[in-house]
N, C-alpha and C positions, 0 to 999 in steps of 0.2 A: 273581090279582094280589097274592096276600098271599106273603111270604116266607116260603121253607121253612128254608132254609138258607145260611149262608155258609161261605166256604174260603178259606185264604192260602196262599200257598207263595213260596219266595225264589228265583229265577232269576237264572244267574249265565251271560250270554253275553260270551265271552273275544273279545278283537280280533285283529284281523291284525297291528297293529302299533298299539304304545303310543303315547302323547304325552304331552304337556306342556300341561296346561290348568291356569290359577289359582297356579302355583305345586307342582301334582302331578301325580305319574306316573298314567297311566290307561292300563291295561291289559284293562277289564273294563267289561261293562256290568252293574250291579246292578238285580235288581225285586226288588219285594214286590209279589205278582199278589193280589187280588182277585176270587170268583167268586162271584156273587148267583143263588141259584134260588130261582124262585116253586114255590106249590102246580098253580100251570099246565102247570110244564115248563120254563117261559124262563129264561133263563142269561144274565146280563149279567157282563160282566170289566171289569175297572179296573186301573192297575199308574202305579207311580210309578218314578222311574229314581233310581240314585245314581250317579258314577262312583267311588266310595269306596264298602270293605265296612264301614268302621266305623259299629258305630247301626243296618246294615240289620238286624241279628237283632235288636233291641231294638223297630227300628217294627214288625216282622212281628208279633211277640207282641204290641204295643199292636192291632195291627188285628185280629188273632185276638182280644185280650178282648173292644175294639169288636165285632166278628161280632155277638157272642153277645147283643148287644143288639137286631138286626134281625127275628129272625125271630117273626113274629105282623102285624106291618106291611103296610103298604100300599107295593105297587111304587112306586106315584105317588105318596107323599109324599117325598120327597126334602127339603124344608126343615124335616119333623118330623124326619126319620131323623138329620138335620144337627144338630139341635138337641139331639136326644137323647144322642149321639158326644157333642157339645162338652162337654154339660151334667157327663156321667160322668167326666168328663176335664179338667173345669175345677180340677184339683188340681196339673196338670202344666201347664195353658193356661194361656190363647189361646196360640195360635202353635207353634213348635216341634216336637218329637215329635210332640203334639199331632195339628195339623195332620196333620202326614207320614203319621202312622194313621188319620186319617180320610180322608185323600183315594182310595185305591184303592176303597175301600168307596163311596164316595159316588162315583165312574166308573163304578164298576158299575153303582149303582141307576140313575143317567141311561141307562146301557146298556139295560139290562133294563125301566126303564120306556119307553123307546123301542120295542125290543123288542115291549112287550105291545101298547102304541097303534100299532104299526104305522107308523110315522113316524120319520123321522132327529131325532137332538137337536136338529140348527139350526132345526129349524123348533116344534119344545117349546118353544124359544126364544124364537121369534118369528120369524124367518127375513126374513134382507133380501137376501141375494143365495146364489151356489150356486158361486162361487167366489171365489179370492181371489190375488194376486201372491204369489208367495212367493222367499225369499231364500235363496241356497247359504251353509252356516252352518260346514260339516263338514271338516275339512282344511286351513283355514286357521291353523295354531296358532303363539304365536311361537316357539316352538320350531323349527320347518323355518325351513331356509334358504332367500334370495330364489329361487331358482332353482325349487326344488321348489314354492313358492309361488305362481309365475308359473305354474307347468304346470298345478299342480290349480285355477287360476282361468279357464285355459281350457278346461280338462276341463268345469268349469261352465257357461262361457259357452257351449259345441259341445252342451250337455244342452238350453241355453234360459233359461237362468236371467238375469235383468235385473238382478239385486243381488246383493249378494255381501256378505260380513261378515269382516272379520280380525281376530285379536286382537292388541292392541299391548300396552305397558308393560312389555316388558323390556331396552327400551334407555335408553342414560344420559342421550341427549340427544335433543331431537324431530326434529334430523334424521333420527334413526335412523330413526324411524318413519314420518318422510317417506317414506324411501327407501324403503319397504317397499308402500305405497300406491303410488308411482312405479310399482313393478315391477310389479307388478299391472294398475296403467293402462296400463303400455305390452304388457301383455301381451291385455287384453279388448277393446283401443282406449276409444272415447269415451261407447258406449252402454249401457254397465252401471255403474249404480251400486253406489259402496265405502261400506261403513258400515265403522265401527271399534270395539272389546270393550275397554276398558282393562282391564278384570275387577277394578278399585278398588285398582288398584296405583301413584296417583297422586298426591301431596298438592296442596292446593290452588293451590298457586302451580307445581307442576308442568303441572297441567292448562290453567292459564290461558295458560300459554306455547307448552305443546304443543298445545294444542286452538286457537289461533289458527294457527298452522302447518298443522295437517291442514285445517284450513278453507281456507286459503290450496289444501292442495293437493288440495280439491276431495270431501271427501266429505260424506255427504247425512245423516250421522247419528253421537254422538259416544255411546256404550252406558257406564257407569257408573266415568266420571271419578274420581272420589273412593268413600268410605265410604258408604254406603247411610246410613247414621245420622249424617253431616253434612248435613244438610236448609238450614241457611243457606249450606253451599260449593256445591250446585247451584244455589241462588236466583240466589246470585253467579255464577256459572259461565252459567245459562241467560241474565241480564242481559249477561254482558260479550261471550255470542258469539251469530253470527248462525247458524250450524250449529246444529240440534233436535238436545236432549240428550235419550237413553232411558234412563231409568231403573225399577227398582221390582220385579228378580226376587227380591230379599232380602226381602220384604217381606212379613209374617205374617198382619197384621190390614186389616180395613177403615179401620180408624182412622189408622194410619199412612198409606195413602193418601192420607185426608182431609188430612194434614198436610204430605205431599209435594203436592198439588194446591193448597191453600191458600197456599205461599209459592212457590208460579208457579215450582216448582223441577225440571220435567221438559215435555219437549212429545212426547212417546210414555211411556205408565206400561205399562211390561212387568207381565204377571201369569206368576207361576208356580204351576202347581196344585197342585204337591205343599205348598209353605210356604201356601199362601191355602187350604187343605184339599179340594181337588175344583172342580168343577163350580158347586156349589150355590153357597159365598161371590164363585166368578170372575165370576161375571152380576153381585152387586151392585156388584163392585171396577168393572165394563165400567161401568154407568149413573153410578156417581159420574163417571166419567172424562167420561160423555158429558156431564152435566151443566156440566162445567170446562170445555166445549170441547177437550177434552184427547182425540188416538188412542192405540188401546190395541192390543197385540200380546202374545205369547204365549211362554215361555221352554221351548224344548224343544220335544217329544212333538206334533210337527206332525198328527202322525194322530188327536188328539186336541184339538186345539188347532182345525184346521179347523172342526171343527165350532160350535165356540164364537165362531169370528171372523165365519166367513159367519154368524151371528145378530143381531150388535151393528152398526149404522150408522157409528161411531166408530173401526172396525178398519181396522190400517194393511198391515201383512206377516205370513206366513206363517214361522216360523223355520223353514227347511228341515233337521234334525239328525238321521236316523233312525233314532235307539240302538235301538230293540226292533223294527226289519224282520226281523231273525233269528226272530220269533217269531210273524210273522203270515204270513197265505197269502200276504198283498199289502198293498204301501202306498196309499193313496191316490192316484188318477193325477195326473201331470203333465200337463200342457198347455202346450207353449212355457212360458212364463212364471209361469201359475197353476197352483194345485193345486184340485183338483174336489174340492167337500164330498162323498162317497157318497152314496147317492139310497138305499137303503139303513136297514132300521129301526135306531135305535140309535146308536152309531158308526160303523155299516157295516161293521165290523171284525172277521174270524176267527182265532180262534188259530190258528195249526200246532201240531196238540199233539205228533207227535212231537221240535219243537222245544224245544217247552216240557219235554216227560220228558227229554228230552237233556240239558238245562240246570236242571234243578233239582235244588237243592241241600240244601233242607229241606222236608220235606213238610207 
C-alpha cells in the first residue's frame, strides 16, 4: 500500500471540429495525466482537462515537483497526501495552479487506493446509490447555428438523454436567446429538459431581463449568469427568479463555497475537480452543500465525476461532456437516461495506452 512512485505526462487529443466555447477557439483536448504505483504493483491515474494549451506545461511541472512528495506514503491516506501537496505549495496557494497540480495526483491516489481495497470510489465514499441521470452537455455551443443546434439535440434526445444544456450569451437581446431554446424545444418536443450556460458573459441587469425570459420559456436551470466573484448579483439573481441558478465551477476554495451558500446565492453549487484540487477537497465542498440544503453536480469529466455523485445524497446530474473518451477503452455506460457508476475497483476506468503514446506530447 505504500507508494513507489509517480509520473506526469501532457496529452494533447485534437477534435474533429473546433468551436467556440467562453469566448475561445477550441480545437484540442489538453491533459496533464497522473500515474500512482504502489510497492504492490497497483497503478491508479488521475488527469485534468484544459481546452487551452496555455499554463498546461506550467501545471504538469507543478505536479511533477508535487510527485516527488508521494512516495514513502500510504495509498489510503489521501487527506495526508492532500495536505502535504497544499502544505509545499502554500507559496503559490490556495487555489489556482495550485490546486490544478494537485488534483491529477490526488485522482490517482483515490484511484489506486480504490484499486488496493478492492472497491469503487463511490462507495470509499460512502455510497448512496449506483447511478445517476445525466445531462447531454457536448454540441451545443453558441457558436452553431439554430439549425445545426436543433439536429445535435435530437441526436441526444434518439441516444436517451432527458436534459440537455445550451450555452447562451452571445446575443444582443434575450430574444435571441429565446429563440435558441425555442428551436431546441421544438425540436426534442416537451420531455426533455433545457438548462442554459451563460459562461458569465452577463451583467446584472442583463441577466435579470434575460433570465426572466428563459424562465418564461421554460428551462429547469440558469448555469452562471454573472461573474463568479459577484456573490451579491446571484443573491439578487436567485431572490428575483423562480428558475434554480447553478453556479460555483470557478471556485478554488472551501471557503468560497461557504460564502456562496451563506448568501443563499446558488440552488445547485457546481464543483470542478481540477480548481477545488481532486477528489479529496470535492467530498467536503459536497457536505457543506448538503448541510445548506443545497444539490451539487459536477463540471466536466463525467467518468469521474460519477463516481463522486453516486456517493453524496445531495447530487443532482451527471454533466455528460466526454473530452478524454479518446483515451480510455470505454466510458462509463449509459442507460436510457442515467449513467452507471462502474462496479469496478477505483474509477473503474482503463487507459488505452496506445492512445495515450499517440497523443502525448511531453513525457
Amino acid at each position: 500500500m505504500t507508494i513507489a512512485l509517480a509520473a506526469v505526462s501532457v496529452v494533447k487529443v485534437p477534435l474533429e471540429s473546433a468551436y467556440q466555447a467562453a469566448g475561445r477557439e477550441v480545437g484540442a483536448n489538453w491533459h496533464v495525466l497522473a500515474r500512482v504505483r504502489t510497492t504492490d504493483g497497483v497503478e491508479g491515474f488521475g488527469y485534468i482537462v484544459s481546452l487551452n494549451a496555455m499554463f498546461v506545461g506550467a501545471v504538469a511541472a507543478a505536479t511533477r515537483e508535487l510527485a516527488g512528495l508521494l512516495p514513502g506514503m500510504s495509498v489510503l491516506d489521501t487527506e495526508a497526501a492532500w495536505q502535504r501537496m497544499a502544505r509545499a505549495g502554500d507559496w503559490i496557494g490556495p487555489g489556482g495552479l495550485l490546486h490544478y497540480a494537485i488534483a491529477p495526483l490526488d485522482i490517482a491516489l483515490w484511484d489506486a487506493a480504490g484499486k488496493t481495497l478492492g472497491v469503487p470510489v463511490r462507495q470509499m465514499l460512502g455510497g448512496f446509490r449506483d447511478r445517476m441521470p445525466a445531462y447531454a452537455s457536448d454540441g451545443f455551443w453558441y457558436s452553431l447555428p439554430l439549425d445545426t443546434l436543433a439536429d445535435n439535440a435530437r441526436k441526444a434526445a434518439a441516444q436517451g438523454f432527458r436534459a440537455l444544456k445550451l450555452r447562451v450569451g452571445n446575443e444582443t437581446h434575450p430574444d435571441g436567446e429565446v429563440a435558441r431554446v425555442r428551436a431546441v424545444r421544438d425540436a426534442v418536443g416537451p420531455d426533455v429538459s433545457i438548462m442554459v450556460d451563460a459562461t458569465e458573459t452577463w451583467s446584472l441587469d442583463k441577466a435579470l431581463r434575460t433570465g426572466r425570459a428563459l424562465q418564461e420559456a421554460g428551462v429547469v436551470w440558469i448555469e452562471d449568469p454573472v461573474k463568479h466573484t459577484d456573490i451579491a448579483g446571484m443573491a439578487r439573481l436567485s431572490a428575483s427568479l423562480d428558475v434554480p441558478l447553478a453556479t460555483g465551477e470557478h471556485l478554488y476554495q472551501i471557503a468560497d463555497y461557504t460564502r456562496l451558500l451563506e448568501a443563499r446565492a446558488t440552488s445547485i453549487a457546481l464543483i470542478d475537480l481540477g480548481r477545488i484540487g481532486g477528489v479529496t477537497p470535492w467530498r467536503h465542498v459536497a457536505s457543506l452543500a448538503h448541510g445548506f440544503g443545497v444539490r451539487v453536480g459536477g463540471h466536466v469529466l463525467p467518468e469521474i465525476h460519477i463516481q463522486l455523485l453516486t456517493a453524496v445524497p445531495n447530487a443532482y446530474l451527471v454533466e455528460y461532456v466526454p473530452r478524454s473518451a479518446a483515451l480510455l477503452k470505454s466510458m462509463p455506460a449509459l442507460s436510457g437516461a442515467d449513467m452507471i457508476a462502474p462496479s469496478e475497483p477505483g474509477f473503474g476506468l482503463t487507459l488505452n495506452e496506445d492512445a495515450v503514446a499517440r497523443y502525448t506530447v511531453e513525457a
